[in-house]
C-alpha positions, 0 to 999 in steps of 0.5 A: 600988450596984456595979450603978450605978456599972458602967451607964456602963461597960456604956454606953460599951464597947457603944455602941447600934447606930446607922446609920453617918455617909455620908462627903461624898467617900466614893464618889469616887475617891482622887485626887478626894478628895485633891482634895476633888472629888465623882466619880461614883465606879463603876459596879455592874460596877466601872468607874470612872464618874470623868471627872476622872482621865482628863482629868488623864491619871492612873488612877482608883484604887479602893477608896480608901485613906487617905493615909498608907498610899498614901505608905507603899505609893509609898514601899516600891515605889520603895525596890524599884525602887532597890534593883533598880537598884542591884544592876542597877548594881553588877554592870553595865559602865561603859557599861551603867552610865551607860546605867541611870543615864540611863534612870532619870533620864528615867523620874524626870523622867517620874513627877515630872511625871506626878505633878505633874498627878495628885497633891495637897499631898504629891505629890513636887516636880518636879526638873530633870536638872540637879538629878538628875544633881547628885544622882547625881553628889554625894557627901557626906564623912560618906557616904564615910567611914563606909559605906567606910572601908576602900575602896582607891583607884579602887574603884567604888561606885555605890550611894554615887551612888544612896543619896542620892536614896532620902533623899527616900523618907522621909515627911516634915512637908509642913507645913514646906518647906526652904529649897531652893538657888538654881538657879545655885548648884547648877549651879555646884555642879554644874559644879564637880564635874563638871570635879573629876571630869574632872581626877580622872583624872590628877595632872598636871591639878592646878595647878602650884606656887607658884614653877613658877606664878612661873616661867611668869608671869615667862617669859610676860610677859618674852617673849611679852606684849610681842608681842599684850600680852594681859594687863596683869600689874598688873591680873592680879595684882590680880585673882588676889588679889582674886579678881576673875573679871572679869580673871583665872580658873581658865581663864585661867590654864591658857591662859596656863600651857600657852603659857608651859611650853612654852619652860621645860625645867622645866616642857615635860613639862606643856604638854599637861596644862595644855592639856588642863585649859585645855580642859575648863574652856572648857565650864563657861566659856561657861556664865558671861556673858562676861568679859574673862579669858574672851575673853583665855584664848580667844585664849591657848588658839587660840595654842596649838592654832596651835603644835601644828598645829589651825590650824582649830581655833585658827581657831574658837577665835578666832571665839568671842573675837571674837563675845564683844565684842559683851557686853562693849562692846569695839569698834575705836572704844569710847569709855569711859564715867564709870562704868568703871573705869582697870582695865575702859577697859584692858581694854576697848581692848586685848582688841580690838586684841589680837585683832586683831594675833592676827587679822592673823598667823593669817589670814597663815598660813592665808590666809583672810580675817581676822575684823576688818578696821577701818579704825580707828585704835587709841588711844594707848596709848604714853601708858601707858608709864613710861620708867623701866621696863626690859626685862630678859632672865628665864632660869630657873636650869635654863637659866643653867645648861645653854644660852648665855645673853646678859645685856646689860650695859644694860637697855634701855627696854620701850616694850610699849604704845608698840610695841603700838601702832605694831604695830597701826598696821603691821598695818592697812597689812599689811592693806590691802596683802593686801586691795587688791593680793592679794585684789582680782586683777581690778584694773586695772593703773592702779588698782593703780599709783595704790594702791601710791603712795598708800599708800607715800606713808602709810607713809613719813608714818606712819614718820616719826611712830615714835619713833626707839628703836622705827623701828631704823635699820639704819645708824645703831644704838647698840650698847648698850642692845640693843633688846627682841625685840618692838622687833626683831620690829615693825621685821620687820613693816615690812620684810616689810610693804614687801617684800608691797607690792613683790615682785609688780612686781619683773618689771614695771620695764620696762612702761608701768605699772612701780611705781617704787622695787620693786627698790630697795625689796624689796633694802633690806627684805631687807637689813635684815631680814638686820641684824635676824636677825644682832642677834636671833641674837647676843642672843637663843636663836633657839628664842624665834623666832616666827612672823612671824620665820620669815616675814620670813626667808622673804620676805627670802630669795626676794629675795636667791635673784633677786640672788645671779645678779645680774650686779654682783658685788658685789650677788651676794656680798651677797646670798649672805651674807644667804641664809647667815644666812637658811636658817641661821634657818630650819633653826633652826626645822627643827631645833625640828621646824616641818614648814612650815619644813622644806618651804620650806627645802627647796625653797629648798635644792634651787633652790641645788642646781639653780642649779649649771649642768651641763657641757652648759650652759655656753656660750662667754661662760663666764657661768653659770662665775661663778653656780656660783663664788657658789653653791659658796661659799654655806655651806648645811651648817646644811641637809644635816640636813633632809630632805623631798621637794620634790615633794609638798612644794609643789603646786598645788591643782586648782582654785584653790590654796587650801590644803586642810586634811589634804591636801598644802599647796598654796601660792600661793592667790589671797590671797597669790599665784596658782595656779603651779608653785613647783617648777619656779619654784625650779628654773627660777629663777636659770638662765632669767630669762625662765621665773622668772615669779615675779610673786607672793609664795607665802604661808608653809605652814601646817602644825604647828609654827610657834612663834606665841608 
């Protein structure tokens, strides 16, 4: 019985002999056989007879192993490799450092994709740069804090960069697939860290306040918007609430914030920081599809880099805002669509024509041809303001307290967009002005007659259209309520506007082809530019001049240096008195370090200098007794500070006056005047009127400095 009951047993441990089952892929290779593919297999002296593999371009393994120990084995040759690596990286420099990483990203891309040609189901998933150096790059919470706890501050630790990718080592269920994020979500992922590790570097680059971030908007949109109107503070706000990327970001920000600290003591320190992160935000920026927050922080940040002197820069910086128009549909001509919105119509227009302003005064200081030349008119936008909404003068505490500072009584009107437009109306004329009398040198005398008339003719109708409380009258201007800076800035324009179309033709008063009205004209723009700087400087702190000031001030200076010799008395004396006013607001600008302004007030002051005639110069008549009378009494104290030497100050280029970058400034480019001698012009000037060819009006230096906002 026990020998039955054990026969089975006997049975089933010592099975009978049989001959071993042929397997169907047994002789072909291992990558033939994840792929269920017969081979030829080797041949007798081991050589792989396999024509598969090296038509994939992977080696032909042999003898073949089972899956699961082939990926154990992969798995512990690359844990080998990484922990090479990181002990190579642990001890390695920071170049050297970024040197492995780099090599091991490339050499992963390479296997990845190796493997995607040679491998079957578990082969790894092929993963883009972007993916790898967002791997590199992410540390999560968990692995900061349990596996350095105690790691003080600024240590490096370059196998928390490493560790995350070894997670991918673990043999996983192939069965199931995560659910992996969207490309765009992990390249914003991406980028976000990366710019959170270029700020990391310094605490300055974190945001301001609440109030310091209150400070600058109240700062900003009080005096310097009302000059190009960039933003509409209602839909900046709205959007900063809504979160609206559309109309407000991180960059926009920052632009705004480094163009406005640089008028508040309080926050001046922070300038650089502010445009420094302004900076860095601009390259993950342009990785987004356009948006009008994008073309506006453009167009603030080229602003800034004008201020410090990258006039090149903020040349190309312009250029971008520009050519991002074309995605967003602003044109000079745009016509809105049903389907826009009040906030994107707004939008929409004033980006352009702001642009555009912005275009106009930078090519005048650079003279290089401006970007956008329309013909154009703008649209109204005086219809979008409310005539309740007053101007009035922001202060912060620290200045109530340490400067002098006027607070009118009577708040006048704002009027931004009605002057806004008109500003770009002024501008076109300024435009066509360079364009046909500057630019366009060959002309014939008759052509250029038949021009000046016409498009005085224009400017006078256009004038009569400008409201009243915008156009100032000179003569005729209540004393209260004072009209806002950017009204007393506009009404600049066109003075300096007249004295562009004008002071070429002051010699020809005598020809055939003499423009009439050049003298009375030029004398009038200068005289009224002198009543705009005296209500400017009794209202406003001169450090809030601008650009475009300094060049009314020049322009309305190089008129009055022909009247102070001038043989009516009392035409000399009124000229000398606005010449006082004027370099006295140029030496203002020497006084906030503008080298460009330092140079022509120089030379301005050296030619009061030269005027005096010396003892051998004076004749019988006793004439040049009454220009050194006029010129002794002229005030130019505010002067004697500023120091610079004329001679290198002004030259001419070698070959065509155009101002050459880096080099000495050359002034009078055939934008803005011909190749001439503005040395010997200045000293030649007021005692030889035969020699004082000065035919054309030199453009102002540009060099760094000079206070665009």
């Amino acid at each position: 019985m026990a020998d039955v009951q054990e026969h089975p047993a006997s049975v089933a441990q010592t099975p009978p002999p049989s001959k071993p089952a042929k397997r169907r892929y047994g002789a072909s290779c291992e990558a033939c056989r994840r792929r269920k593919r017969r081979c030829d297999g080797k041949g007798a002296n081991g050589v792989s007879l396999c024509k598969y593999c090296p038509q994939a371009g992977i080696p032909c393994v042999f003898p073949p192993r089972s899956g699961e120990a082939s990926r154990i084995g992969r798995a512990y040759s690359e844990l080998e490799t990484c922990k090479e690596l990181l002990f190579g990286l642990a001890r390695a420099s920071d170049d050297d450092r970024e040197r492995m990483l780099s090599k091991w990203i490339t050499k992963q891309e390479e296997s990845g994709m190796s493997s995607s040609r040679g491998s079957g189901s578990d082969r790894p998933t092929k993963r883009a740069r972007r993916d790898s150096i967002s791997t590199i790059m992410s540390t999560t919470d968990e692995h900061n804090t349990s596996e350095h706890p105690e790691s003080p501050v600024g240590e490096v630790h370059p196998e928390k960069d490493i560790a995350p990718t070894m997670h991918g080592l673990i043999v996983a269920d192939h069965n199931h697939r995560p659910v992996l994020p969207s490309i765009d979500n992990q390249y914003d992922q991406t980028l976000a860290r990366l710019i959170d590790f270029a700020c990391a570097g310094s605490a300055n680059l974190g945001p301001p306040t609440v109030d310091e971030a209150r400070l600058m908007l109240d700062s900003y949109f009080c005096w310097q918007n009302p000059r190009y109107m960039i933003l509409s503070r209602p839909i900046l706000e709205m959007s900063i609430q809504n979160i609206d990327e559309q109309f407000c970001s991180e960059f926009l920000l920052c632009s705004l914030y480094a163009v406005a600290s640089r008028h508040l003591p309080e926050l001046q320190s922070r300038t650089d920081d502010f445009s420094i992160k302004a900076h860095i935000l601009l390259a993950a920026e342009l990785c987004k599809p356009s948006s009008f927050a994008t073309a506006q922080g453009l167009i603030l940040l080229a602003a800034n880099l004008a201020t410090q002197g990258s006039y090149s820069q903020s040349w190309n910086i312009t250029g971008l805002a520009v050519r991002l128009f074309g995605d967003l549909g602003c044109t000079a001509d745009m016509v809105p669509s049903a389907d826009m919105d009040a906030a994107e119509v707004l939008s929409r227009q004033r980006v352009y024509w702001t642009a555009y302003v912005w275009d106009k005064s930078l090519s005048l200081a650079m003279s290089r041809k401006p970007t956008l030349r329309t013909k154009t008119p703008p649209p109204d936008f005086s219809v979008l303001d409310d005539p309740v909404n007053a101007w009035k003068p922001f202060y912060t505490p620290f200045q109530k307290a340490t400067q002098r500072v006027h607070i009118p009584p009577v708040f006048p009107p704002s009027n931004e967009m009605t002057t806004f437009y008109h500003v770009c109306l002024a501008y076109q004329f300024l435009d066509e002005i360079i364009e046909e009398i500057y630019e366009h040198r060959e002309r014939r005398p008759l052509q250029t007659r038949s021009f000046v008339l016409d498009i005085r003719d224009r400017i006078i109708g256009w004038q009569g259209s400008v409201p009243p409380e915008i156009l100032l009258d000179t003569e005729d201007i209540p004393e209260l309520p004072v009209p806002p800076p950017h009204i007393i800035e506009f009404n600049l324009l066109v003075h300096t506007t007249w004295i562009l179309l004008y002071r070429p033709f002051l010699t020809e008063e005598d020809s055939a082809t003499a423009i009439p009205h050049s003298t009375t004209a030029c004398q009038k723009s200068a005289t009224d530019i002198h009543f705009l700087l005296r209500l400017y400087e009794s209202n406003y702190p001169l450090s809030r001049i601008f650009y475009l000031i300094i060049y009314a001030a020049f322009c309305s200076a190089t008129i009055d240096m022909d009247l102070i010799t001038d043989e009516d008395t009392s035409v000399a004396a009124a000229a000398r008195s606005r010449l006082e006013l004027t370099l006295r607001v140029l030496a203002v600008g020497c006084k906030y370090d503008l080298p460009g302004i330092q140079k022509s007030v120089v030379a301005l002051r050296n030619q009061l200098d030269k005027t005096k005639p010396s003892s051998n110069a004076i004749s019988e008549d006793k004439a040049p007794v009454k220009v050194e009378t006029e010129l002794s009494a002229l005030d130019i104290s505010p002067l004697l500070h500023v120091t610079y030497e004329p001679s290198s100050a002004f030259s001419t280029s070698p070959s065509d006056g155009e101002f050459v970058f880096g080099e000495p400034p050359y002034l009078g480019s055939p934008l803005f005047g011909s190749s001439v001698d503005w040395n010997r012009l200045l000293a030649e000037h007021c005692s030889s009127k035969e020699n004082a060819d000065l035919d054309n009006l030199p453009n102002w230096p540009a060099e760094a400095g000079l206070n665009f906002f």
